[in-house]
C-alpha positions as CSV (number, residue, x, y, z in Angstrom):
1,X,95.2,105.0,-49.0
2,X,94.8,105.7,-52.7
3,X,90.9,105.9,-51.9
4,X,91.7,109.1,-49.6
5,X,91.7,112.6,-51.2
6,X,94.2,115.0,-49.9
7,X,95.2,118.8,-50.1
8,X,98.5,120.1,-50.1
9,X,99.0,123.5,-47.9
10,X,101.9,125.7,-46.9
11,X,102.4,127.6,-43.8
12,X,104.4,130.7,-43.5
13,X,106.8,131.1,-40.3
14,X,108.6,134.2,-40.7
15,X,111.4,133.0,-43.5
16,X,110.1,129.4,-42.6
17,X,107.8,127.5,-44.5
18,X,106.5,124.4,-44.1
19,X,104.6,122.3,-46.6
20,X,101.8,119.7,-45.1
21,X,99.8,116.8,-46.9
22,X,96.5,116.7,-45.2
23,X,93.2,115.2,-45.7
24,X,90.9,116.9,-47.8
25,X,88.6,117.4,-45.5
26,X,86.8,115.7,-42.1
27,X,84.5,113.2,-44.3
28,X,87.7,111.7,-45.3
29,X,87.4,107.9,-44.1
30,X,89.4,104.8,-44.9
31,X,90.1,101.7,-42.2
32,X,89.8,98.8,-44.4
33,X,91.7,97.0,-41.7
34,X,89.6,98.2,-38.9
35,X,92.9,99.2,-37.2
36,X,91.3,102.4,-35.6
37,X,88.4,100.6,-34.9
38,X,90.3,98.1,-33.0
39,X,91.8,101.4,-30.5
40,X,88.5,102.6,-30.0
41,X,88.6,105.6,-33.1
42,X,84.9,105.5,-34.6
43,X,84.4,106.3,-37.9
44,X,83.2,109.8,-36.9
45,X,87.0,110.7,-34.9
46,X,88.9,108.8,-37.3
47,X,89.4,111.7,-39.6
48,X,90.1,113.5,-37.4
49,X,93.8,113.6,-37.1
50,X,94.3,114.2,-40.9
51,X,93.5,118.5,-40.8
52,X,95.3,121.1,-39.0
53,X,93.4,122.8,-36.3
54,X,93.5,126.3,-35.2
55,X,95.3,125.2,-32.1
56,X,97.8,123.6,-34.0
57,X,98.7,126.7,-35.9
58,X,98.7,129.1,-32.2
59,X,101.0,126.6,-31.1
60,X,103.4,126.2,-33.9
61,X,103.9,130.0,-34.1
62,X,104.4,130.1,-30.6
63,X,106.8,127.8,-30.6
64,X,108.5,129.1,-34.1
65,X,110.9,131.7,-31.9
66,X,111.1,129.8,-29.1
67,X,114.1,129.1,-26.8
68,X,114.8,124.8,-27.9
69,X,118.3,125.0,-27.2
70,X,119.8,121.8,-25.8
71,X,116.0,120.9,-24.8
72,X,114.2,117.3,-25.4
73,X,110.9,118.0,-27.0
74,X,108.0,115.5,-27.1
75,X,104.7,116.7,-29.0
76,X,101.4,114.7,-27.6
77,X,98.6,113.9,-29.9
78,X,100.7,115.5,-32.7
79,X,97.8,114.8,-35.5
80,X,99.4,115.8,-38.6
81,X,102.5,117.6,-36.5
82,X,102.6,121.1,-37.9
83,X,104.7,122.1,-34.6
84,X,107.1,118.7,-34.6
85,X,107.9,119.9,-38.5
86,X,108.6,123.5,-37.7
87,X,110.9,122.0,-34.8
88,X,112.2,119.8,-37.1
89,X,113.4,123.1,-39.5
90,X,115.0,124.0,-36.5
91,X,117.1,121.4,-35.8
92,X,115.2,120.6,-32.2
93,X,115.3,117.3,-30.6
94,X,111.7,116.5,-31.1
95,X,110.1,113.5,-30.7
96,X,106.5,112.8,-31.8
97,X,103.5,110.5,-30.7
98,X,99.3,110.2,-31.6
99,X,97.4,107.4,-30.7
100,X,96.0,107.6,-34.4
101,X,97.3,104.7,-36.7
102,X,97.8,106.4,-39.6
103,X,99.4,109.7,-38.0
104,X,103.2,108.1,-38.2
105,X,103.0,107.6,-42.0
106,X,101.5,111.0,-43.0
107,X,104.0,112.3,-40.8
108,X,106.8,110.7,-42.4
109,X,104.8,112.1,-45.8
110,X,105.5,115.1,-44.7
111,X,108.8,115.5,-43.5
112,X,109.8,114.5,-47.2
113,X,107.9,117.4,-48.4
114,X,109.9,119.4,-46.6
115,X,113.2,117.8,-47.5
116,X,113.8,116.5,-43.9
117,X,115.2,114.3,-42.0
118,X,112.7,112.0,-40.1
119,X,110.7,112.7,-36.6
120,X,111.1,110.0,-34.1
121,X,107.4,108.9,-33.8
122,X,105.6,106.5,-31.1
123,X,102.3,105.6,-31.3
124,X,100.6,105.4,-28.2
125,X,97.7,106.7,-26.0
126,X,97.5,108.1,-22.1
127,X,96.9,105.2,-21.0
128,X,99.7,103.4,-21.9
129,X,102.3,102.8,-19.1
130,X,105.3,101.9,-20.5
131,X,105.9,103.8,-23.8
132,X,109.6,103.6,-24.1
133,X,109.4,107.4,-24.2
134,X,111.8,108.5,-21.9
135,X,112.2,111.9,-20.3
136,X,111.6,115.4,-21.8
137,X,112.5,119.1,-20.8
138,X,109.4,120.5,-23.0
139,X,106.2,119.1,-23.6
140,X,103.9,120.2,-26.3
141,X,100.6,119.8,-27.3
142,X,97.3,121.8,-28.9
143,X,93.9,120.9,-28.5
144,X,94.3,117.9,-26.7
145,X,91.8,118.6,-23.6
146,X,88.8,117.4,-25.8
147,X,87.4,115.0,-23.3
148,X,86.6,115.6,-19.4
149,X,87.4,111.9,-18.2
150,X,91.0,112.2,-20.1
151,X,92.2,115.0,-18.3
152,X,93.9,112.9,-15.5
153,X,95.2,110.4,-17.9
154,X,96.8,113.2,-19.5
155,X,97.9,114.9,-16.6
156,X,99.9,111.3,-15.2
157,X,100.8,110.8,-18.9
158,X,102.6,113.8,-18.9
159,X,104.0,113.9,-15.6
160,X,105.2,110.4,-16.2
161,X,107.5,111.8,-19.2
162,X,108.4,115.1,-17.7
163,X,112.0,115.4,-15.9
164,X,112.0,116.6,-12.2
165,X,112.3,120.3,-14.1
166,X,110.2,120.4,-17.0
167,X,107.7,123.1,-19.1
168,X,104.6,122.0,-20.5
169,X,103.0,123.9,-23.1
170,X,99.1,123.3,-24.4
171,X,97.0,125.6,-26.2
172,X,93.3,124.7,-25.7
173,X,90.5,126.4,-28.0
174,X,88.4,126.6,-25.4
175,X,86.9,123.7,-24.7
176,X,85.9,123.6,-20.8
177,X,88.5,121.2,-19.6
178,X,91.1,123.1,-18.8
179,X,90.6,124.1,-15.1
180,X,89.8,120.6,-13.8
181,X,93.2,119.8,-15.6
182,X,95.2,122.3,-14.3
183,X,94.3,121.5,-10.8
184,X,95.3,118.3,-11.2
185,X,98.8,119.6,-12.9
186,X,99.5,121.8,-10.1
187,X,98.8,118.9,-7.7
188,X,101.5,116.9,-9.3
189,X,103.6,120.2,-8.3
190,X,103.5,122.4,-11.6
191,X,103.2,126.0,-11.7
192,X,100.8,126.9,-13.6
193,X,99.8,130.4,-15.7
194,X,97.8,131.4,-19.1
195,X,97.4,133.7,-21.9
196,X,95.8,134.8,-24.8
197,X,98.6,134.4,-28.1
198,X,99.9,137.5,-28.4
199,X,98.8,137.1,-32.3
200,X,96.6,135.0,-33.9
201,X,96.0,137.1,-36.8
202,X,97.4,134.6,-39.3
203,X,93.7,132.2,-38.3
204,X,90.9,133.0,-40.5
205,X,88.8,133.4,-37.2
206,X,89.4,135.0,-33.8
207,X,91.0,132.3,-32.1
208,X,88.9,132.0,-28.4
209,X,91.3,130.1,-26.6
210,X,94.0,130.5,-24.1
211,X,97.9,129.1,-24.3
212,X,98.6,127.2,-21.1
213,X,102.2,127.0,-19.5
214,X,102.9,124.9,-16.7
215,X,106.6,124.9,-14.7
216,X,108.4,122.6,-12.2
């Protein structure tokens, strides 16, 4: 790690704020143990993980006000976990999982920043079918519908880890995916409905995409 450049950022949630350690930037590279190359992560995704994206941010401020109480919260593909530390801050049962190798440690980085106590973090992909996840009562996630053939290994992914009543909430910039996932969501016997965030002016560009909610 110590060839790696980082930057330190906070983000402001209401009277919440939550301090990250991220990659510098998306030329960032270091897998001197070719553990990402051995999952498949090429040299140009691997950085990926390391930066919060726009998404990211719509979905932690969504979910900075909302209802958690007594809820089991899992956050897919969590990256750096912006969302999983605001949760965190407020005391929600959140569980978090990336298929990234490095995401766990820079999430455990990061929950010492903020003077926390640790996420429960499992690495594994949508693929996998026995994760030792368990049940949830929310399901979280931003930008995650980045690649057409995925959206049905999501869409089992999740419904494998969903109780028989369960919300899921994605926010997708945009990407094209999201219909042929949502039919499959509904299929599986989810309501489904979307929206624009209600504010995004906290994004340094108009955000384009659409926060997706499905019920069952």
């Amino acid at each position: 790690m110590s060839t790696l450049r980082f930057q330190y950022q906070t983000y402001e949630f209401d009277d919440v704020d939550i301090h990250v350690r991220t990659l510098r930037d998306k030329q960032e590279f270091y897998d001197n143990k070719n553990a990402a190359e051995k999952l498949g992560i090429s040299s140009a995704q691997w950085s990926l993980f390391g930066v919060v994206w726009p998404s990211s941010e719509v979905l932690a401020h969504f979910m900075s006000d909302f209802d958690i109480k007594d809820k089991r919260i899992l956050e897919i593909g969590c990256g750096i976990g912006l969302t999983s530390l605001l949760l965190n801050q407020r005391n929600a049962d959140i569980t978090a999982t990336d298929y990234h190798p490095e995401a766990e440690a820079f999430l455990l980085k990061n929950t010492t920043l903020n003077e926390d106590t640790s996420i429960p973090f499992i690495r594994t992909g949508w693929a996998d079918k026995l994760s030792k996840l368990g049940k949830f009562d929310l399901i979280i996630g931003s930008d995650i519908l980045y690649e057409q053939e995925h959206t049905d290994l999501l869409s089992q992914f999740i419904n494998q880890h969903a109780k028989t009543q369960c919300e899921i909430i994605i926010v997708d910039p945009g990407r094209g995916r999201h219909a042929n996932f949502s039919k499959k969501m509904v299929k599986l016997g989810y309501a489904h409905s979307q929206a624009k965030p209600e504010h995004s002016d906290y994004l340094d560009i108009e955000f384009k995409g659409q926060i997706l909610q499905y019920r069952r």
